[in-house]
PDB file of N, CA, C and O in Angstrom:
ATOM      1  N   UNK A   1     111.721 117.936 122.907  1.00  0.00           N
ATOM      2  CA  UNK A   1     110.627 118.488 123.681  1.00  0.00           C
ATOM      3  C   UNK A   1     109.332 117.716 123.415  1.00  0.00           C
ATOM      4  O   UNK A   1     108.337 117.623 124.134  1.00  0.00           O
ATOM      5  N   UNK A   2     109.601 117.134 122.099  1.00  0.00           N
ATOM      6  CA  UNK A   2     108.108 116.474 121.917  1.00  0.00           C
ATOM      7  C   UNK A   2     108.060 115.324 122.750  1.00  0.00           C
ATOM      8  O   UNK A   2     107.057 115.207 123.453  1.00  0.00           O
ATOM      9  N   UNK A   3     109.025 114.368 122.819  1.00  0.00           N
ATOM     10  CA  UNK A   3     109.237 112.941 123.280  1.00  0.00           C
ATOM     11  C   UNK A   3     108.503 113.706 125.037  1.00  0.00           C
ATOM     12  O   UNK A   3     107.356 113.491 125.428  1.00  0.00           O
ATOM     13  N   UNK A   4     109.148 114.237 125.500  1.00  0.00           N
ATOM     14  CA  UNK A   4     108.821 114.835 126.591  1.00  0.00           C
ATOM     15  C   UNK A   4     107.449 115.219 127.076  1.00  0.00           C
ATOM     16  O   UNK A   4     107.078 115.185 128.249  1.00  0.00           O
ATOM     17  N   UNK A   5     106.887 115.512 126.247  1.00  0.00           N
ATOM     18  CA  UNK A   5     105.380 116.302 126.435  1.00  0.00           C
ATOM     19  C   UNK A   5     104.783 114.791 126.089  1.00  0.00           C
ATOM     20  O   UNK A   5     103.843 114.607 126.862  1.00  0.00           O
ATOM     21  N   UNK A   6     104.913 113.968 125.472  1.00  0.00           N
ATOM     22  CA  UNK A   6     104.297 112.945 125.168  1.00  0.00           C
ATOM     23  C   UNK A   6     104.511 111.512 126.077  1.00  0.00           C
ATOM     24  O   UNK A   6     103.937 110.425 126.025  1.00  0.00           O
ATOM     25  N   UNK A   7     105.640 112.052 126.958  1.00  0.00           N
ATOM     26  CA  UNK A   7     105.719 110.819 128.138  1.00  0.00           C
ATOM     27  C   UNK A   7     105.226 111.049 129.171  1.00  0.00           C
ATOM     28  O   UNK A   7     105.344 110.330 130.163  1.00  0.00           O
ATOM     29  N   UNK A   8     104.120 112.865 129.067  1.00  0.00           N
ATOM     30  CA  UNK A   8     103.689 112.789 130.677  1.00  0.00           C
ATOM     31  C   UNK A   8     102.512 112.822 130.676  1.00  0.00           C
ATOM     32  O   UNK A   8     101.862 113.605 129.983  1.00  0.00           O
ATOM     33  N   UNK A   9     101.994 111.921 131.503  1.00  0.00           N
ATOM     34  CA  UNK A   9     100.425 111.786 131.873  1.00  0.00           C
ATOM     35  C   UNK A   9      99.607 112.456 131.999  1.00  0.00           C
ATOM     36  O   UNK A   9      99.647 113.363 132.831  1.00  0.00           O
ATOM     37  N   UNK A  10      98.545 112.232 131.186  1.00  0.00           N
ATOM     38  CA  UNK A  10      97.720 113.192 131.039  1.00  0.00           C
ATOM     39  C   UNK A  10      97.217 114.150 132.389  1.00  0.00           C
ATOM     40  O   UNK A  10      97.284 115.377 132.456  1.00  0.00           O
ATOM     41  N   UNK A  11      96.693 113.204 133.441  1.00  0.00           N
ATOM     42  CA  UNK A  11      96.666 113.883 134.945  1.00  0.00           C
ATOM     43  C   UNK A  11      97.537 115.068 135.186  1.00  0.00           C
ATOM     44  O   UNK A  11      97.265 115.948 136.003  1.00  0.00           O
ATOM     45  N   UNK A  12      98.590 115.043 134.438  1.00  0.00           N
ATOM     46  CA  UNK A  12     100.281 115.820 135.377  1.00  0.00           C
ATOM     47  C   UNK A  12      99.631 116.644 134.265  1.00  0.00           C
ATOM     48  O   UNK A  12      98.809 117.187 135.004  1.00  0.00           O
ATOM     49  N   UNK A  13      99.356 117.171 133.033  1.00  0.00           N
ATOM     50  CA  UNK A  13      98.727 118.116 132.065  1.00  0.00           C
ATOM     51  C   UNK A  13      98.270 118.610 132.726  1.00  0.00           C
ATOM     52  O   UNK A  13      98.792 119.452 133.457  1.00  0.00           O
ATOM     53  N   UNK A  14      97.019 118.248 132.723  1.00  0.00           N
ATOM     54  CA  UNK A  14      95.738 118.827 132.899  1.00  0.00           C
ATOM     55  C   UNK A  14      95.606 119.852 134.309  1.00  0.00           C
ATOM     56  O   UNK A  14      95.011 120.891 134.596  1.00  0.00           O
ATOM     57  N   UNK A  15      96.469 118.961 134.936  1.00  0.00           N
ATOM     58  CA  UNK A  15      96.875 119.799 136.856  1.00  0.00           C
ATOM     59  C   UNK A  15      97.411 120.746 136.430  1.00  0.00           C
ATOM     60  O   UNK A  15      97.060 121.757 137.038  1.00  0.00           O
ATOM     61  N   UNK A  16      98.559 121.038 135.166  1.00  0.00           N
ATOM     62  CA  UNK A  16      99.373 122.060 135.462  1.00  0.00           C
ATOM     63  C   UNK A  16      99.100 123.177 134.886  1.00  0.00           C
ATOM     64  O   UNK A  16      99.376 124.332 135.210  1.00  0.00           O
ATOM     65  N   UNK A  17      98.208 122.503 133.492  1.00  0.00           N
ATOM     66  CA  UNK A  17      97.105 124.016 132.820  1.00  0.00           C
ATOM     67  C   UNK A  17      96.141 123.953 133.863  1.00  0.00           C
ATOM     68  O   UNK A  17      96.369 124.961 134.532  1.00  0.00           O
ATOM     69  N   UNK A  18      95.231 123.362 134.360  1.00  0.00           N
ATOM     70  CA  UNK A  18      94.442 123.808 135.354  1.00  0.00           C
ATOM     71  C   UNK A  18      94.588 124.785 136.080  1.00  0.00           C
ATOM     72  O   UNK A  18      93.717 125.654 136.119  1.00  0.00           O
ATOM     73  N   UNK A  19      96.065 124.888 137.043  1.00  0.00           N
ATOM     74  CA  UNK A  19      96.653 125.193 138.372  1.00  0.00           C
ATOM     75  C   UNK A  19      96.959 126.945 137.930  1.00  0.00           C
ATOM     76  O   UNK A  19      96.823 127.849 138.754  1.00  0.00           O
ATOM     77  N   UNK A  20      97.389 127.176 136.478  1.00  0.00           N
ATOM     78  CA  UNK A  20      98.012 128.000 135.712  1.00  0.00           C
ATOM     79  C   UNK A  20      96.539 128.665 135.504  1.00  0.00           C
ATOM     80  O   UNK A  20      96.425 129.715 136.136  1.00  0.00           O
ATOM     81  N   UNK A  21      95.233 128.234 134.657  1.00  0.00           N
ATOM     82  CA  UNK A  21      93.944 128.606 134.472  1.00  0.00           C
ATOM     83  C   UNK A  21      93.771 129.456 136.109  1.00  0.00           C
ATOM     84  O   UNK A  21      93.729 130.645 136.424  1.00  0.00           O
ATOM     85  N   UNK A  22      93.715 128.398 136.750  1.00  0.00           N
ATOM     86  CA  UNK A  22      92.794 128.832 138.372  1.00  0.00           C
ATOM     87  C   UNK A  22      93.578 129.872 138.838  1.00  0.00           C
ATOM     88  O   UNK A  22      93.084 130.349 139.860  1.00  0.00           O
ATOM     89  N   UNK A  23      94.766 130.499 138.443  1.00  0.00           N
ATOM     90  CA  UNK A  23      95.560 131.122 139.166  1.00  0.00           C
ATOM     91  C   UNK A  23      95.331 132.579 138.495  1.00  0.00           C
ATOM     92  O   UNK A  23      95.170 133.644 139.090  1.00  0.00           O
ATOM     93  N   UNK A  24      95.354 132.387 137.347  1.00  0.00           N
ATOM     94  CA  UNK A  24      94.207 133.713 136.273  1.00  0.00           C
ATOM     95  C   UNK A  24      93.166 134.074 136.558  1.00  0.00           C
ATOM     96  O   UNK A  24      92.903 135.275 136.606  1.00  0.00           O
ATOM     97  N   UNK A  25      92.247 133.087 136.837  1.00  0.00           N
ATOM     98  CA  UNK A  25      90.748 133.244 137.264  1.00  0.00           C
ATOM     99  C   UNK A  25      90.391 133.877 138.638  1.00  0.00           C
ATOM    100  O   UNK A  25      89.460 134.624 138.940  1.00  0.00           O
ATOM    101  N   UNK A  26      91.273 133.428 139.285  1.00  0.00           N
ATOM    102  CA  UNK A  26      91.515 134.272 140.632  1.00  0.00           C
ATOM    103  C   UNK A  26      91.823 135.203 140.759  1.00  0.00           C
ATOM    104  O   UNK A  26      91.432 135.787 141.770  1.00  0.00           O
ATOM    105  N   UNK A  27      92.606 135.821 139.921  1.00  0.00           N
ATOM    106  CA  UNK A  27      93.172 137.558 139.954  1.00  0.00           C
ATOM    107  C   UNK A  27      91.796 137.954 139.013  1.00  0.00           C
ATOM    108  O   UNK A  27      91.256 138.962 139.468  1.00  0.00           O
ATOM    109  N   UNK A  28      91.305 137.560 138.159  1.00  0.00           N
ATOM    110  CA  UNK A  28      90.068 138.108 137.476  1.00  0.00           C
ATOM    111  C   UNK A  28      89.246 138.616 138.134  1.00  0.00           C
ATOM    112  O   UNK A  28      88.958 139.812 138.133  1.00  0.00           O
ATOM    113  N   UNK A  29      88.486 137.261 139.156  1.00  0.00           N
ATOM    114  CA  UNK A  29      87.272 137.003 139.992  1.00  0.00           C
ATOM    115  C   UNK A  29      87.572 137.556 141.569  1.00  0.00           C
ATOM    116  O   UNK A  29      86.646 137.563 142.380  1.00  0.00           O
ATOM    117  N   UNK A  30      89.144 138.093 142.009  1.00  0.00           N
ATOM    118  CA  UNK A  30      88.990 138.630 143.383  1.00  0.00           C
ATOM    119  C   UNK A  30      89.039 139.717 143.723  1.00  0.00           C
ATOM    120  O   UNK A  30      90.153 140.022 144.147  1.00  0.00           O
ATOM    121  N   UNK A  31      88.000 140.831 143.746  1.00  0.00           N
ATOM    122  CA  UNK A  31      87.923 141.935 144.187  1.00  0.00           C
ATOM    123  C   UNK A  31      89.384 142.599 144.495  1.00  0.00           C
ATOM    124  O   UNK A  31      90.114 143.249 143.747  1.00  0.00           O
ATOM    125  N   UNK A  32      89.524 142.279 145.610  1.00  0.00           N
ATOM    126  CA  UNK A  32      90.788 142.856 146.634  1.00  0.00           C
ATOM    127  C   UNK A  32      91.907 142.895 145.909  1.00  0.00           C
ATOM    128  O   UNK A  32      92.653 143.788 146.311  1.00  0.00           O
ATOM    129  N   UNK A  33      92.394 142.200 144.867  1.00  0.00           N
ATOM    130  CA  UNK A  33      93.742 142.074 144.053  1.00  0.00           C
ATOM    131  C   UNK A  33      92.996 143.742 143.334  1.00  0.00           C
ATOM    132  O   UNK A  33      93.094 144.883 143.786  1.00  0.00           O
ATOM    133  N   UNK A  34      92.408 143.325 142.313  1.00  0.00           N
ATOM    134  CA  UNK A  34      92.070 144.308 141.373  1.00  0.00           C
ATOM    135  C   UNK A  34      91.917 145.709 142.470  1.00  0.00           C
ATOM    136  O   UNK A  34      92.549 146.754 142.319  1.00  0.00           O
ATOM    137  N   UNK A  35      91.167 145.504 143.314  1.00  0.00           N
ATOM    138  CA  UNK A  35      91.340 147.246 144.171  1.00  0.00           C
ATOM    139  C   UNK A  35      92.754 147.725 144.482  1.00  0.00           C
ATOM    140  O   UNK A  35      93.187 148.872 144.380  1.00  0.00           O
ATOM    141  N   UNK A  36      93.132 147.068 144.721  1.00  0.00           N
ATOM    142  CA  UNK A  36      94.974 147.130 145.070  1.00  0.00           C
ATOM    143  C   UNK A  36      95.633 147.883 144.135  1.00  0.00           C
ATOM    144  O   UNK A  36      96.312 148.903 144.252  1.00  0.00           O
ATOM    145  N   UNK A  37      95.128 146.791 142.577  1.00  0.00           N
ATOM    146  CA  UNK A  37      95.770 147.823 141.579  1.00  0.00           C
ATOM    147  C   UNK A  37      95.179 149.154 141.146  1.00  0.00           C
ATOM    148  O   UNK A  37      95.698 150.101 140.556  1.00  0.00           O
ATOM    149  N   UNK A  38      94.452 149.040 141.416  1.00  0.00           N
ATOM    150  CA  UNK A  38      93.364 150.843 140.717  1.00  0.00           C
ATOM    151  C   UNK A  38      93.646 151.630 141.440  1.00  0.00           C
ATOM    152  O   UNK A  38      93.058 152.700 141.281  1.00  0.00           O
ATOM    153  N   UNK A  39      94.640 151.549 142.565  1.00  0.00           N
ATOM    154  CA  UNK A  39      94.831 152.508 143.566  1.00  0.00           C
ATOM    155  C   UNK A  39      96.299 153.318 142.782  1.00  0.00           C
ATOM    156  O   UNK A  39      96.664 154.490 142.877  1.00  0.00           O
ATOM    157  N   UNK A  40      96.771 152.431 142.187  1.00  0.00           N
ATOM    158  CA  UNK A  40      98.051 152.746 141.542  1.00  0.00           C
ATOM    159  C   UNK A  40      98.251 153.778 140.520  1.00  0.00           C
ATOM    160  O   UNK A  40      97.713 153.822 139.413  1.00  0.00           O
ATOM    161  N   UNK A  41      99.060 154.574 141.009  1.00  0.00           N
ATOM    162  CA  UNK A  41      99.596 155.775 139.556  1.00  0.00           C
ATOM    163  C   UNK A  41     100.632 154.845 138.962  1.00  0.00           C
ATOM    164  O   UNK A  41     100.272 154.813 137.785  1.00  0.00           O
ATOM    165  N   UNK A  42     101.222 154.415 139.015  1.00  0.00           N
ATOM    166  CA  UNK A  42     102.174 154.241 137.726  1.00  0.00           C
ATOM    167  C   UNK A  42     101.550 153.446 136.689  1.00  0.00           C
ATOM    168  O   UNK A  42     100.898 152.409 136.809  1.00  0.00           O
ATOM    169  N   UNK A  43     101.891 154.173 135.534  1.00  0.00           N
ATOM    170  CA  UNK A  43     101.292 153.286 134.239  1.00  0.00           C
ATOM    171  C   UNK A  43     102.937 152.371 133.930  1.00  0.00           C
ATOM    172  O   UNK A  43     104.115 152.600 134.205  1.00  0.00           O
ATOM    173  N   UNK A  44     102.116 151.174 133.154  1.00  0.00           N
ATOM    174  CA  UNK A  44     103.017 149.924 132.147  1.00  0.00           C
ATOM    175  C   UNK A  44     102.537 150.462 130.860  1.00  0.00           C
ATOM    176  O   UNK A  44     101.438 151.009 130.767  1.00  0.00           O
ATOM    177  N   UNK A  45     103.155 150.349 130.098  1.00  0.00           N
ATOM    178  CA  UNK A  45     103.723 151.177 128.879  1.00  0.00           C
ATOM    179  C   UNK A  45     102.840 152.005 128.578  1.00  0.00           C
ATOM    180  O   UNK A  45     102.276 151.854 127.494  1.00  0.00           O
ATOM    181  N   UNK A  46     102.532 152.917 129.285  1.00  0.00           N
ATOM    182  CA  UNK A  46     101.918 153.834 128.964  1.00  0.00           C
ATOM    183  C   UNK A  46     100.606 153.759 129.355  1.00  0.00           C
ATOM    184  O   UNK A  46      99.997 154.818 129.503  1.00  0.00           O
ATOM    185  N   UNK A  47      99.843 152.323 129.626  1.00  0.00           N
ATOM    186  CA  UNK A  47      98.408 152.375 130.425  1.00  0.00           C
ATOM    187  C   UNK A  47      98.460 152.423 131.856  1.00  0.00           C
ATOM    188  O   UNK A  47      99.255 151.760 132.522  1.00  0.00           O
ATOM    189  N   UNK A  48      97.534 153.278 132.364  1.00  0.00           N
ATOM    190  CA  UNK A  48      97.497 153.014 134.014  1.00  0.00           C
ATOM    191  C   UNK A  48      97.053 151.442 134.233  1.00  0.00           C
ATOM    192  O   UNK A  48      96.263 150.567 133.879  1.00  0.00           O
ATOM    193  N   UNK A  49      97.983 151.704 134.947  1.00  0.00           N
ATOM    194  CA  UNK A  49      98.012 149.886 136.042  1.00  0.00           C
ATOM    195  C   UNK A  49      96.240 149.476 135.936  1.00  0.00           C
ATOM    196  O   UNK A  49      95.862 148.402 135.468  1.00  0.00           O
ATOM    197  N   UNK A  50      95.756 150.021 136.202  1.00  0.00           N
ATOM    198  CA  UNK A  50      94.407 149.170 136.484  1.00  0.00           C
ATOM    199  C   UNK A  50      93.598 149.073 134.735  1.00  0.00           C
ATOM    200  O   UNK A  50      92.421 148.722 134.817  1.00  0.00           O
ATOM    201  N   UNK A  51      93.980 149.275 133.600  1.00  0.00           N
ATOM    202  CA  UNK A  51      93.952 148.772 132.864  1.00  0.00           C
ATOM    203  C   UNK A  51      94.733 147.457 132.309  1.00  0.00           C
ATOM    204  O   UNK A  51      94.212 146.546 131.665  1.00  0.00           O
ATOM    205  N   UNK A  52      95.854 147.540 132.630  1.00  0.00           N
ATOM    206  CA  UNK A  52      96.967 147.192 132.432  1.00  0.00           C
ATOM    207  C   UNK A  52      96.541 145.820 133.272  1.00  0.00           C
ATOM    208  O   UNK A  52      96.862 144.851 132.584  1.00  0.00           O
ATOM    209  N   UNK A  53      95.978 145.440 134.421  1.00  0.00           N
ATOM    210  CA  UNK A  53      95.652 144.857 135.329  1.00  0.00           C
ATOM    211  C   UNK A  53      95.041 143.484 134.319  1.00  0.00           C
ATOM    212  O   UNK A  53      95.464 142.329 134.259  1.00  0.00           O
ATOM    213  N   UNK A  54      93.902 144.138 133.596  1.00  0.00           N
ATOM    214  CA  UNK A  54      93.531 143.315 133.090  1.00  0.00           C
ATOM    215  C   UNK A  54      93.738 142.688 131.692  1.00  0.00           C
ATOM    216  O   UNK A  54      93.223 141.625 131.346  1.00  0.00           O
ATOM    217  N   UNK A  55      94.559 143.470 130.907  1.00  0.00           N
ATOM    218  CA  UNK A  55      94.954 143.355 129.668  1.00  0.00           C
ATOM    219  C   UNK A  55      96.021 141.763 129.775  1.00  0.00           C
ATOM    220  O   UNK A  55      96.127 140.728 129.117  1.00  0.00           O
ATOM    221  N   UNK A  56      96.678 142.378 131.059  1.00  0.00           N
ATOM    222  CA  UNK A  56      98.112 141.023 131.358  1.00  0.00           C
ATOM    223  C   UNK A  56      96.996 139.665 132.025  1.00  0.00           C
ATOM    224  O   UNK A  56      97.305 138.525 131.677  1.00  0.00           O
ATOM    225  N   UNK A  57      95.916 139.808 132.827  1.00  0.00           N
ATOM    226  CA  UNK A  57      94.729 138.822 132.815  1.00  0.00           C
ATOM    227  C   UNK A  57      94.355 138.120 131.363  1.00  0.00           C
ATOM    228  O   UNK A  57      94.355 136.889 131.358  1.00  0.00           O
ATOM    229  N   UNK A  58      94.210 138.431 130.806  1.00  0.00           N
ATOM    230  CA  UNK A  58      93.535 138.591 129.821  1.00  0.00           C
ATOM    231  C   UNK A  58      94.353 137.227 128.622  1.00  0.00           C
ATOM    232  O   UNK A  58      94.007 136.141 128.157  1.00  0.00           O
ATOM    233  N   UNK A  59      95.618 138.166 128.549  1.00  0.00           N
ATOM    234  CA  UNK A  59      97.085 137.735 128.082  1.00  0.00           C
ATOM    235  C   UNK A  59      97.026 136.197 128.703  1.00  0.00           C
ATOM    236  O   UNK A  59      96.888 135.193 128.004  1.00  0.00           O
ATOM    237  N   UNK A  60      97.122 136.202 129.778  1.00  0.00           N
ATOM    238  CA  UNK A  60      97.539 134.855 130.768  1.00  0.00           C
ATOM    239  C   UNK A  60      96.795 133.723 130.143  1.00  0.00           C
ATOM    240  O   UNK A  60      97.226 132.681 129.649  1.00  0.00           O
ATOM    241  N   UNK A  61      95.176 134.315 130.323  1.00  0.00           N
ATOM    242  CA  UNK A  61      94.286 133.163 130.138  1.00  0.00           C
ATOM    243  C   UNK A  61      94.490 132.536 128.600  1.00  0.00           C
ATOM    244  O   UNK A  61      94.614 131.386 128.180  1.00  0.00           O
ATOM    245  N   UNK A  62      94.471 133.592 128.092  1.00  0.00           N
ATOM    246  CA  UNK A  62      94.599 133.552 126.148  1.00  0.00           C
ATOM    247  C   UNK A  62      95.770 132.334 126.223  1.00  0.00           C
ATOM    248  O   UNK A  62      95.472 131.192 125.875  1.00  0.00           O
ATOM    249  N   UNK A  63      96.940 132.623 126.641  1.00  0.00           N
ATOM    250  CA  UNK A  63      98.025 132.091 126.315  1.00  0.00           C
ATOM    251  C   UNK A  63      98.032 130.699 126.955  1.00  0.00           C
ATOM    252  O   UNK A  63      98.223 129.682 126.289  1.00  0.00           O
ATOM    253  N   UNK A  64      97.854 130.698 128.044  1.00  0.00           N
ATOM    254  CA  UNK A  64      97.554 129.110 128.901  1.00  0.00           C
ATOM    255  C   UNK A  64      96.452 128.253 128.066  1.00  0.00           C
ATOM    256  O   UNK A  64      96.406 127.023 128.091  1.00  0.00           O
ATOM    257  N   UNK A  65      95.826 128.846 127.539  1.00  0.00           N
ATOM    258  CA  UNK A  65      94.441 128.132 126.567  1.00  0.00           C
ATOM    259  C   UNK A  65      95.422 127.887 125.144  1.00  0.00           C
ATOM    260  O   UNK A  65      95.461 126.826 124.520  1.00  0.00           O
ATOM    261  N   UNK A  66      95.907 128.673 124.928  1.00  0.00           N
ATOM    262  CA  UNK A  66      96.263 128.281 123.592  1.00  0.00           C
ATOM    263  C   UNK A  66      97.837 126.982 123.610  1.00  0.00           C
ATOM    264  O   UNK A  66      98.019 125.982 122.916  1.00  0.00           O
ATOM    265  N   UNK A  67      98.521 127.469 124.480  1.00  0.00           N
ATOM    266  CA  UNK A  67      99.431 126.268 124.928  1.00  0.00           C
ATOM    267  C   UNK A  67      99.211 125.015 125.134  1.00  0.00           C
ATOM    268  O   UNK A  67      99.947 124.061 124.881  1.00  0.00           O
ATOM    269  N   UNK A  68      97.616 125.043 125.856  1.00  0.00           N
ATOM    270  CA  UNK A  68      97.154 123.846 126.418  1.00  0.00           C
ATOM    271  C   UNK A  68      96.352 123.073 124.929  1.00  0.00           C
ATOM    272  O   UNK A  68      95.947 121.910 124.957  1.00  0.00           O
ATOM    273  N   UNK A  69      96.264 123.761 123.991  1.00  0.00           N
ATOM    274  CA  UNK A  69      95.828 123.514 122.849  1.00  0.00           C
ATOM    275  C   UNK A  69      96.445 122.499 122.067  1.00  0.00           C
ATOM    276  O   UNK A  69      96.068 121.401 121.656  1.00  0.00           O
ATOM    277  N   UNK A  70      97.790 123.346 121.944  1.00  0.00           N
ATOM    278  CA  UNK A  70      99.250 122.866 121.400  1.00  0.00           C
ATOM    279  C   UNK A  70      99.684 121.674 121.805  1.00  0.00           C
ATOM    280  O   UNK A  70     100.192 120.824 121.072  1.00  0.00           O
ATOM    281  N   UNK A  71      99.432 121.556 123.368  1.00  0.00           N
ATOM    282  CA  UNK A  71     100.280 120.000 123.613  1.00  0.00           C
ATOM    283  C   UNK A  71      99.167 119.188 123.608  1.00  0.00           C
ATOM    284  O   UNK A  71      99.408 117.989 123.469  1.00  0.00           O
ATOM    285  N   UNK A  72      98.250 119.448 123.699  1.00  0.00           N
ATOM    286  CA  UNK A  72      97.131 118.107 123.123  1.00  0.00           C
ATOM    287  C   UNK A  72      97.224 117.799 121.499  1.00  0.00           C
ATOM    288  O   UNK A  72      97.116 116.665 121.032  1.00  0.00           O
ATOM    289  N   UNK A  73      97.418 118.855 120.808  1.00  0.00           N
ATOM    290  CA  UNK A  73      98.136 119.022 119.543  1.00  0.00           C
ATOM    291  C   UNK A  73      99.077 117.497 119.001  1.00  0.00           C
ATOM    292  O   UNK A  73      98.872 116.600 118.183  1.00  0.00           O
ATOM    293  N   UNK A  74     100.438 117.928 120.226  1.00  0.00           N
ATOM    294  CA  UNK A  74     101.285 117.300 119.928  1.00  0.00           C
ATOM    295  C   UNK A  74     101.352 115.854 120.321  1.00  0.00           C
ATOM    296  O   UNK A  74     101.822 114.915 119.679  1.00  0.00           O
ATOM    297  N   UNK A  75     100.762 115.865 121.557  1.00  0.00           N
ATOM    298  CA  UNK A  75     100.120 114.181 121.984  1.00  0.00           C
ATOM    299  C   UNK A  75      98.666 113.613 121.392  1.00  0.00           C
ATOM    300  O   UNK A  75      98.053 112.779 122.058  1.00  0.00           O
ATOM    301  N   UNK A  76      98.098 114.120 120.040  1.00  0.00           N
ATOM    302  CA  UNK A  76      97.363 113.731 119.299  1.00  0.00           C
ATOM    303  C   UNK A  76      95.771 113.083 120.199  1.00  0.00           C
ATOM    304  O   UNK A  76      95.177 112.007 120.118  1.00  0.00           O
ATOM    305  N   UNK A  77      95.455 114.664 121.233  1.00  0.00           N
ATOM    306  CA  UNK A  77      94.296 114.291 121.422  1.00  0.00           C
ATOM    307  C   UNK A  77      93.311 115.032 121.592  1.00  0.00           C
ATOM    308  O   UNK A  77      92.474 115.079 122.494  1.00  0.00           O
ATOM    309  N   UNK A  78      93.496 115.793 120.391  1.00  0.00           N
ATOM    310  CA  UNK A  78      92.738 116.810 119.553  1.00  0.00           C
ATOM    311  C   UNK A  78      91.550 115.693 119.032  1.00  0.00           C
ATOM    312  O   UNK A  78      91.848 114.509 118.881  1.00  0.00           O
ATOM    313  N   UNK A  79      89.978 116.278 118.739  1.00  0.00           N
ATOM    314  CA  UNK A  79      88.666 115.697 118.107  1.00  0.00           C
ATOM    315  C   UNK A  79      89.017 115.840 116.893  1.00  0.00           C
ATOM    316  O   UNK A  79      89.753 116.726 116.459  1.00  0.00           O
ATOM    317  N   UNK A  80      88.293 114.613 116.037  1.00  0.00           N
ATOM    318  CA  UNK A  80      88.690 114.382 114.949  1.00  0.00           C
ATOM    319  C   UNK A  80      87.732 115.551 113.966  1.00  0.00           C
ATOM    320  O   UNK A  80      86.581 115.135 114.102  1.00  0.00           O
ATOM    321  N   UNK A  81      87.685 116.721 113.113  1.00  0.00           N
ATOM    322  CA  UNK A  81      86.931 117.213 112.674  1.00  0.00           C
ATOM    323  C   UNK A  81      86.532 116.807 111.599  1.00  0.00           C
ATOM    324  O   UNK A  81      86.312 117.687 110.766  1.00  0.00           O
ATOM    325  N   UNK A  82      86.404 116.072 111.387  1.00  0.00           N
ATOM    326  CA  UNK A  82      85.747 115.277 110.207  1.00  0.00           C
ATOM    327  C   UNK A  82      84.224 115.983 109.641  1.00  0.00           C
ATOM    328  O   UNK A  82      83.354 116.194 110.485  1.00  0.00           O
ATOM    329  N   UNK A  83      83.995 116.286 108.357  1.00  0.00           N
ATOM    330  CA  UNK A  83      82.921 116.592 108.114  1.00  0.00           C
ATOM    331  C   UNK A  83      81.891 115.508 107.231  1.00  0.00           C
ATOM    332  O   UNK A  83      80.837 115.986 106.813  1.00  0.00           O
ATOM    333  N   UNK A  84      82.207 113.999 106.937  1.00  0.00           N
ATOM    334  CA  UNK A  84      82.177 112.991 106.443  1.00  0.00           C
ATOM    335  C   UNK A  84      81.086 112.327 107.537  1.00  0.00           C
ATOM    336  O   UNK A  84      81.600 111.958 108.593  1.00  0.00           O
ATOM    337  N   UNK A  85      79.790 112.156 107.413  1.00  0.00           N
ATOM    338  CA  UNK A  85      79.177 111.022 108.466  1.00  0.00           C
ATOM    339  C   UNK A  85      80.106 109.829 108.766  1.00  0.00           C
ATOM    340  O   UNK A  85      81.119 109.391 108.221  1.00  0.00           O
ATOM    341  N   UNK A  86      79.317 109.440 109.927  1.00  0.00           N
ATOM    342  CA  UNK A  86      79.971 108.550 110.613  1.00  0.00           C
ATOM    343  C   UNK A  86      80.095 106.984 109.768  1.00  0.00           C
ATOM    344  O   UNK A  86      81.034 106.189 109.718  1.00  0.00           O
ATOM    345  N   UNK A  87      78.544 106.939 109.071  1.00  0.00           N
ATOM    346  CA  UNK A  87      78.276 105.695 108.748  1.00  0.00           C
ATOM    347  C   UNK A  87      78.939 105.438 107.752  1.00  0.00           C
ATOM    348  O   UNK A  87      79.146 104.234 107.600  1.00  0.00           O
ATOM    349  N   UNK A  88      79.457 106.251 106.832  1.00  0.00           N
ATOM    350  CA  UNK A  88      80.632 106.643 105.288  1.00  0.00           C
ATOM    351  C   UNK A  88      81.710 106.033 106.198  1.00  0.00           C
ATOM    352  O   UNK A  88      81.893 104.834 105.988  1.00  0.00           O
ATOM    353  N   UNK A  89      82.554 106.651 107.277  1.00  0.00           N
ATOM    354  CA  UNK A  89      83.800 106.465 107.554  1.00  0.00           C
ATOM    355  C   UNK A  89      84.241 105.432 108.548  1.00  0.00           C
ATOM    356  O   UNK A  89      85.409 105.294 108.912  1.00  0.00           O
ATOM    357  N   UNK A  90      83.046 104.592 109.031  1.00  0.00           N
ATOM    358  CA  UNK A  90      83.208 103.174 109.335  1.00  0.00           C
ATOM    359  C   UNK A  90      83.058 102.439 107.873  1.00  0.00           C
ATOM    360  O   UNK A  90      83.698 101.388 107.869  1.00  0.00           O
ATOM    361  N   UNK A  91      82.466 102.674 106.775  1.00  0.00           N
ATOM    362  CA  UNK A  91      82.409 101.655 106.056  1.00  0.00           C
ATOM    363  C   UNK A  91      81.107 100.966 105.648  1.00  0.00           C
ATOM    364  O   UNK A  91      81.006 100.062 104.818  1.00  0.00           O
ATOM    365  N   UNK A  92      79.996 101.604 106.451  1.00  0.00           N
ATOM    366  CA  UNK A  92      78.378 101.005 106.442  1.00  0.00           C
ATOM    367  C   UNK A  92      77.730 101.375 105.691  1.00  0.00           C
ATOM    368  O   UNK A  92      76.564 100.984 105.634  1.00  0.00           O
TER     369      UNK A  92
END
């Protein structure tokens, strides 16, 4: 899985957490979805749907952020956190 995540271009990433982000942000940010659900009696495990609405929002974004974390992780293009000045760790 790693060889894999590390042979695809960064572009093809970034589109597919993007596409995954924008698709969260949209059920967040569009009125009409969210009225849809508040209209609803049935609760998910026990919360009414229009809590529930946003908890699984919520979930989505968390998890797509933290995934998208991971494979920059694994294709090593994570910032270097260095707490060492710059001029020490060139050598000047």
């Amino acid at each position: 899985m790693t060889s894999f995540i590390q042979g695809l271009s960064r572009r093809s990433i970034v589109a597919f957490f993007g596409t995954l982000y924008a698709v969260a942000l949209l059920f967040a940010l569009f009125p009409p979805l969210y009225l849809w659900g508040s209209g609803s009696r049935f609760a998910v495990l026990g919360i009414p749907f229009a809590i529930m609405y946003w908890v699984i929002d919520a979930l989505v974004l968390g998890l797509t952020l933290a995934a998208f974390y991971v494979v920059e992780d694994i294709r090593g293009e994570l910032d270097d956190d260095s707490t060492e000045p710059v001029a020490e760790s060139l050598g000047g």
